[in-house]
N, C-alpha and C positions, 0 to 999 in steps of 0.2 A: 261736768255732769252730762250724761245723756241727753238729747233727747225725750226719747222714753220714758224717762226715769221723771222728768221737768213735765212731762204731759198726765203721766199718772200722778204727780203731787198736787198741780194744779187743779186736776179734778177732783181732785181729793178735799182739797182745800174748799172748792166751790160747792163741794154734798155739806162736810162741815158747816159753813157761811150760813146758808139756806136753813139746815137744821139748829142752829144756833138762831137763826131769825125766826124761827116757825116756835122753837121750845122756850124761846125768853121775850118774845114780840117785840126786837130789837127793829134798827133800820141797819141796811147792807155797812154801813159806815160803823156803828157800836159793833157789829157783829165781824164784819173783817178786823177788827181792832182787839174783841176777845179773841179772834181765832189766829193772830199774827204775834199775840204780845203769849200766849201761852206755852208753859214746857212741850209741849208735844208738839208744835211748829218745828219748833226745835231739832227735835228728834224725827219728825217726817223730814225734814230738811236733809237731815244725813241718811243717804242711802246704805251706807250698812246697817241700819238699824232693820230694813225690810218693810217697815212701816207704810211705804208706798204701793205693796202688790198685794195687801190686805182689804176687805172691803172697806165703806164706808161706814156701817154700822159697829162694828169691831173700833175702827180710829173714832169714832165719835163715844164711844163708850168710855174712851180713856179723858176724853176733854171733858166730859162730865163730870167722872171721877174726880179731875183739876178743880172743878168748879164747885163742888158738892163742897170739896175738904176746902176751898176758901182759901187756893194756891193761885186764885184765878177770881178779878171780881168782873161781873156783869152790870 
């Protein structure tokens, strides 16, 4: 992997974390835990998916959706 590619997931990861701690009043620990154990880790993980040069708001929409449908507990 890139670079690049490892500094945009990361950050990616980190808006996730934060927003997952702000919309479920998690600590960094529940909240890296929903955001590491989810399908869409997953999938930002693999860089052909593109997942990574999308914003944050866009990749958090999808972890929601995870969450909403009960693919994903909090």
């Amino acid at each position: 992997m890139s670079e690049h590619f490892q500094y945009l997931k990361e950050g990616l990861v980190a808006d996730l974390v934060n927003q997952v701690m702000e919309d479920f009043h998690l600590d960094m620990e529940k909240a890296l835990d929903v955001v590491y154990s989810s399908a869409l880790f997953e999938k930002l993980s693999n860089p052909e998916t593109g997942l990574y040069k999308q914003g944050p708001v866009y990749v958090y929409s999808f972890l929601k959706e995870e969450l909403a449908n009960g693919k994903l507990k909090v």
